[in-house]
C-alpha positions as CSV (number, residue, x, y, z in Angstrom):
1,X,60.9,94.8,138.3
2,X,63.8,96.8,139.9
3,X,65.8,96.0,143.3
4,X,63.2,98.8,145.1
5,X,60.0,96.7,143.9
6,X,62.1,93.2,145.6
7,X,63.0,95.2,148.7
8,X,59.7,96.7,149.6
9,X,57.8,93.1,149.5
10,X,60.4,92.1,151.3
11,X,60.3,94.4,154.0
12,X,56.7,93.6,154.0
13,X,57.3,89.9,154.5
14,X,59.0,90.5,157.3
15,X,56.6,92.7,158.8
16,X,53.9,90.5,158.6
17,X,53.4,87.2,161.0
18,X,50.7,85.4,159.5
19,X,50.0,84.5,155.4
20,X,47.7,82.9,153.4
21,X,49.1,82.1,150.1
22,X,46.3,82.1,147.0
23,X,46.9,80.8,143.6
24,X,44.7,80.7,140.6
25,X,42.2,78.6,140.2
26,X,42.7,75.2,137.6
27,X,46.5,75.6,138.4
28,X,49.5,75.0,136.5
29,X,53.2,74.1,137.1
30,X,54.1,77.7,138.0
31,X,51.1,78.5,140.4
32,X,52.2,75.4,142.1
33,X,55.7,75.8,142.7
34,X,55.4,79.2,143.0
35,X,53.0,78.4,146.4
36,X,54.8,75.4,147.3
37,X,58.0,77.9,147.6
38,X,56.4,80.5,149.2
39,X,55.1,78.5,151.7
40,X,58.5,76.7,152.9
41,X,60.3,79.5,152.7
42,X,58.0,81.8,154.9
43,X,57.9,78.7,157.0
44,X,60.8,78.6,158.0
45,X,61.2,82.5,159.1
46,X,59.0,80.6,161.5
47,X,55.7,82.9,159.7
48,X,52.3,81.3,160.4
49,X,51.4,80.2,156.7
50,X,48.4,78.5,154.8
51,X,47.8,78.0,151.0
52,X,44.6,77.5,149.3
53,X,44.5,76.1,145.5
54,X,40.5,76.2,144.8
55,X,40.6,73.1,142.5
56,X,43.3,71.4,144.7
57,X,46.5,70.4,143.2
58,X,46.8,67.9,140.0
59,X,48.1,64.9,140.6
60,X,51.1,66.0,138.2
61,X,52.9,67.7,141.1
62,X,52.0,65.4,143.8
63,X,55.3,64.7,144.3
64,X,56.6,68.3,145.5
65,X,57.5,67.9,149.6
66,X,54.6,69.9,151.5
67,X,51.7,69.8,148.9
68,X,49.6,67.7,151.3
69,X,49.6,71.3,153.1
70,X,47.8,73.2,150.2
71,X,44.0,73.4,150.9
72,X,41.2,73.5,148.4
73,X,37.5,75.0,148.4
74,X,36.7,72.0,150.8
75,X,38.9,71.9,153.3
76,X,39.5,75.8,153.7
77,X,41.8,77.2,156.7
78,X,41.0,80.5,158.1
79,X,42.1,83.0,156.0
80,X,44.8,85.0,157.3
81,X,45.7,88.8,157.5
82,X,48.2,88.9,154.6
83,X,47.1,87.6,151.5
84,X,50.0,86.5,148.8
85,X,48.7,86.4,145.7
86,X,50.9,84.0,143.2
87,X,50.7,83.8,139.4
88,X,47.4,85.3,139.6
89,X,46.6,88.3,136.9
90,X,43.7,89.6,138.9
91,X,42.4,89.1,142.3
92,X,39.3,87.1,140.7
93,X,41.3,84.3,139.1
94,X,41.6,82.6,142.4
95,X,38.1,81.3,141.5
96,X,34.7,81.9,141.4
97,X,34.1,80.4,144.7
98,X,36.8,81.6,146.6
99,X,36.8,85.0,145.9
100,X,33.9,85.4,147.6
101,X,35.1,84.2,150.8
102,X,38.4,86.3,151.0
103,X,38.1,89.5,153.2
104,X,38.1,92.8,151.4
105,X,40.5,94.9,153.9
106,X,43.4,92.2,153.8
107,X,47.1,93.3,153.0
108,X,47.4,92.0,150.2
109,X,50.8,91.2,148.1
110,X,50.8,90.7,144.5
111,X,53.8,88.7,142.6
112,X,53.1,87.7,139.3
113,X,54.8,87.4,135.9
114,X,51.5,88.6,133.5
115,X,50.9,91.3,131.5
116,X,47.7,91.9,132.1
117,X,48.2,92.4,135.6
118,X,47.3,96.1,136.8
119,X,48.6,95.9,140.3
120,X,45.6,95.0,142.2
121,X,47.7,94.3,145.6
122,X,48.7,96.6,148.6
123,X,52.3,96.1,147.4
124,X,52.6,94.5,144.4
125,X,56.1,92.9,142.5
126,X,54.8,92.4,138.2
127,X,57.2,91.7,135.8
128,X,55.7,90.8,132.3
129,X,59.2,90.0,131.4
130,X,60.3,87.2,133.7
131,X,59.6,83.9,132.3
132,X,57.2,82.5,135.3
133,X,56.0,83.8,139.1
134,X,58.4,81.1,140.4
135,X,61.6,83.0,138.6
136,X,59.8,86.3,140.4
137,X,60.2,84.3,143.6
138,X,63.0,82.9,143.6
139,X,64.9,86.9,143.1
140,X,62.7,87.2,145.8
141,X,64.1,84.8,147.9
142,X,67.7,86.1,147.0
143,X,66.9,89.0,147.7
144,X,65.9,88.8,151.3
145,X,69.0,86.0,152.1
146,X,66.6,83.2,152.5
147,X,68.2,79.8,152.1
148,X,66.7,77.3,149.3
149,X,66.1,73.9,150.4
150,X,65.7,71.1,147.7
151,X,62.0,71.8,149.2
152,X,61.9,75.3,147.8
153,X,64.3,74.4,144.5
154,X,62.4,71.8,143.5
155,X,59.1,73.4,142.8
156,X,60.6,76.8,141.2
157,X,62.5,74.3,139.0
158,X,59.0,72.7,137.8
159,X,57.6,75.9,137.3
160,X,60.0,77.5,135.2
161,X,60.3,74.2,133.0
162,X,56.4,74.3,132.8
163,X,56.0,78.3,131.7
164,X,59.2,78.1,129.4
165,X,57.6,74.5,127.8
166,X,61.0,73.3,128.9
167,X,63.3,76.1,128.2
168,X,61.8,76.4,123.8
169,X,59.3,79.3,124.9
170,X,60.3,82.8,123.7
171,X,60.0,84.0,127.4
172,X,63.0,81.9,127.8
173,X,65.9,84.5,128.5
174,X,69.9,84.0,129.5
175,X,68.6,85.0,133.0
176,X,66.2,82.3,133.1
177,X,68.9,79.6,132.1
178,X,71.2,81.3,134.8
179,X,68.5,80.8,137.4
180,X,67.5,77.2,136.5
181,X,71.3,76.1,136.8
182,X,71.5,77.4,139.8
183,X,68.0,75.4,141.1
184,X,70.1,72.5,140.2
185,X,73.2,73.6,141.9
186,X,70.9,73.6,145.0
187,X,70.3,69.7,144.4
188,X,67.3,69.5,142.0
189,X,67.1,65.7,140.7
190,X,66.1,66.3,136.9
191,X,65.9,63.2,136.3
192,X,62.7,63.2,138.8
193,X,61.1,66.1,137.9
194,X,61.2,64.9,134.2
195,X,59.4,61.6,135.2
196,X,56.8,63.3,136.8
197,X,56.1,66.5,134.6
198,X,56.5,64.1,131.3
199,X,56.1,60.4,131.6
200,X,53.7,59.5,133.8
201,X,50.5,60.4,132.1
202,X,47.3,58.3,133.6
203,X,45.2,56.9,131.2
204,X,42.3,59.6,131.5
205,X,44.5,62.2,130.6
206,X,46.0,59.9,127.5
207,X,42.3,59.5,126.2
208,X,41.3,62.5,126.7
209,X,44.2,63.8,124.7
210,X,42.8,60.9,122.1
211,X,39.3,62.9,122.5
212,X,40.9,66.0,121.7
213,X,42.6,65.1,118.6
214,X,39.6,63.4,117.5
215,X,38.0,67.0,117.2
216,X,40.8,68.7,115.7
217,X,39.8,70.9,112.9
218,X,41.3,73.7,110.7
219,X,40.5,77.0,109.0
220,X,40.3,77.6,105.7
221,X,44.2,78.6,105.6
222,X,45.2,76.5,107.9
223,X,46.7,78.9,110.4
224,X,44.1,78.1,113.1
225,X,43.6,74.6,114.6
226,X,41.0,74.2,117.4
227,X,40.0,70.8,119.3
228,X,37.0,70.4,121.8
229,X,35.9,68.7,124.6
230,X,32.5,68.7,125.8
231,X,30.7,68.4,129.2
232,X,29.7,64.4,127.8
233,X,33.1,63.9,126.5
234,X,34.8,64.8,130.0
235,X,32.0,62.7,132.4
236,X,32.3,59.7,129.6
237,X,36.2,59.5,130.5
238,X,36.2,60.4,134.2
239,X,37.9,63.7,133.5
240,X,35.5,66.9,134.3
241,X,38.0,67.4,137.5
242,X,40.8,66.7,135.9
243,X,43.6,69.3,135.6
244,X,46.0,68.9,132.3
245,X,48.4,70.8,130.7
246,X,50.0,69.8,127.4
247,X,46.9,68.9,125.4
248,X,46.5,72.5,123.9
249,X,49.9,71.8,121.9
250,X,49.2,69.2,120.2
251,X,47.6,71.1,117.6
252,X,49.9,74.5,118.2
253,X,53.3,72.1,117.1
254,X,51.4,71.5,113.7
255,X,53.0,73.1,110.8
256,X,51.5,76.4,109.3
257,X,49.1,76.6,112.7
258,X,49.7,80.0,113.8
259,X,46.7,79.9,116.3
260,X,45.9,76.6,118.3
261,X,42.4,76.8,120.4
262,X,41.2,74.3,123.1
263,X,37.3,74.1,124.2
264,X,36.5,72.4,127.0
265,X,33.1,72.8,128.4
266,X,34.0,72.0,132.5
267,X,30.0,72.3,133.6
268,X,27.1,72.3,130.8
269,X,27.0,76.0,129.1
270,X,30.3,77.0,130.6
271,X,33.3,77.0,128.0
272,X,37.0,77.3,129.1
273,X,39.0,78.7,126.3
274,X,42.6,78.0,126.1
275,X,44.4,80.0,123.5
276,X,48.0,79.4,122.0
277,X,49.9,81.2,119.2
278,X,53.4,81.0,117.9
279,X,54.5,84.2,116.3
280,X,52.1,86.9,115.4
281,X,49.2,86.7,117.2
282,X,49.0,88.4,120.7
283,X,46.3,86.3,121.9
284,X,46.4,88.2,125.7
285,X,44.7,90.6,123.9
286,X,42.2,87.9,122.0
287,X,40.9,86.6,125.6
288,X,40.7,89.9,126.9
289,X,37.8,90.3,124.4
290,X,35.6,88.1,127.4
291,X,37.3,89.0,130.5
292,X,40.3,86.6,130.3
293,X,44.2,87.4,129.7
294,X,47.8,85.8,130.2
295,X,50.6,86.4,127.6
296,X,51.3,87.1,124.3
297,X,51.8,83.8,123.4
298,X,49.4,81.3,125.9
299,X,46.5,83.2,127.6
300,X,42.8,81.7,128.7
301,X,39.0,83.1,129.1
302,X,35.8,81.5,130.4
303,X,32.9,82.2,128.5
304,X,29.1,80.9,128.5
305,X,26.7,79.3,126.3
306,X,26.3,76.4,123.5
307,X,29.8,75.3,123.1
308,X,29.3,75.4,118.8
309,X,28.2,79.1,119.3
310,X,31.0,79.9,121.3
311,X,33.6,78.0,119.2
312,X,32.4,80.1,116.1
313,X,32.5,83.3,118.0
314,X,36.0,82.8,119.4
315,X,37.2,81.3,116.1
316,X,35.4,84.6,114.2
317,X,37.7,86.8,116.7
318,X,40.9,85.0,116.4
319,X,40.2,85.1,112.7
320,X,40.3,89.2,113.3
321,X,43.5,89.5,115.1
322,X,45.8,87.1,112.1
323,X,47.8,89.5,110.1
């Protein structure tokens, strides 16, 4: 990402007078924040702005100032001219659902941070090397003189902790420290954001982390660990809709795992993949096998059928790409 790349979404942010803001669909810290930011910060250049989340926002960021304002698939806004797509690696990540209802001649902007992203936007600002879409945003917002609140700091700060896995995440680079001091120059209270990111689990999430460990199992060499949830595990707890990040860990922090897998089968015959590796496994290129993609390091794919079959095709491929 170079100063021209900033300036020319920019310019086109200023151009424009009415925005809707997409992120991806089961969202994470950085799709959040990165919207939340967006959308105070184009507020108040006085733009008309929306923001649609198809799955809603987890209750993990409930906290963030405005995110009463972020729509799902069931209370959908009209869609405006301008579309801003955030932390999305393809235009179809935004969900099955939505996708379908977004109009195909829209100007669309593209600012993202993964490496699978081939630049689907009008004008489009990609950089595989920034640590999250909220550190993209926030150059952004330097860029183009735009003052951050503690409305707009707050949510970059969550999203950066969340894609770095508080700062211990190789993506983590002196720029990225630089930018995070300053979030908390502008009046970010740590102390809050830690609360809410990291101690105050529910119960559903706790035992469904429980669940998850319950199914852990290993290859032969050890250098693979996958856990599963099914459909029946997820309805017995009260947790098909719920959103949680964290639980895929548990089995990458284990010693020797080079490769940690999560299953979790979110309808009947419909298997969310969530892939994690630590060193030399690039497993972007693992989920691209079915469709899916992120980093080198955390990526997902969707994939359907009997979640045993699918678990021993996945495992078969990851199995492939270990040196």
């Amino acid at each position: 990402m170079n100063s021209d790349e900033l300036e020319t979404v920019a310019r086109a942010l200023i151009q424009q007078k009415k925005f809707t803001l997409l992120g991806h669909s089961i969202p994470d810290g950085d799709c959040v924040g990165a919207v939340i930011a967006m959308m105070w910060a184009l507020a108040n250049m006085g733009k008309d702005v929306n923001a649609i989340i198809e799955d809603g926002v987890p209750s993990t960021y409930r906290f963030l100032n405005g995110i009463e304002r972020i729509s799902s698939i069931s209370n959908l806004p009209d869609i405006n001219d301008c579309l801003v797509y955030l932390d999305c690696a393809t235009r179809e990540r935004v969900g099955d659902r939505l996708s379908g209802l977004i109009p195909p001649r829209a100007v669309v902007i593209n600012i993202d941070h993964h490496v699978s992203n081939g630049g689907y936007g009008t004008v489009n600002l990609v950089d595989a090397g920034a640590s999250s879409t909220c550190e993209i945003v926030f150059r952004l917002l330097k860029k183009m003189n735009l003052p951050i609140t503690i409305d707009i700091a707050t949510p970059l700060y969550c999203g950066i902790v969340m894609d770095t896995g508080s700062f211990q995440y190789s993506n983590t680079t002196p720029e990225t420290l630089r930018i995070a001091a300053e979030l908390l120059e502008y009046g970010v209270d740590i102390d809050l954001v830690r609360n809410r990111l990291f101690e105050s689990k529910s119960r559903v999430e706790v035992n469904l982390q429980k669940k998850a460990l319950d199914s852990l199992e290993f290859s032969k060499d050890g250098r693979i660990a996958s856990m599963h949830l099914s459909y029946d595990d997820l309805a017995r707890l009260g947790a098909v809709n719920l959103h949680f990040e964290g639980t895929i860990n548990m089995a990458r922090n284990i010693e020797d795992v080079e490769v940690a897998l999560l299953f979790r089968e979110i309808e009947p015959g419909v298997i969310k993949v969530g892939f994690r590796s630590k060193q030399l496994v690039d497993v972007n290129r693992v989920a691209a096998e079915w469709g899916g993609g992120g980093h080198k390091r955390a990526a997902g794919a969707t994939l359907r059928g009997e979640l045993e079959a699918v678990k021993k095709l996945v495992l078969l491929k990851v199995e492939e790409h270990l040196p």
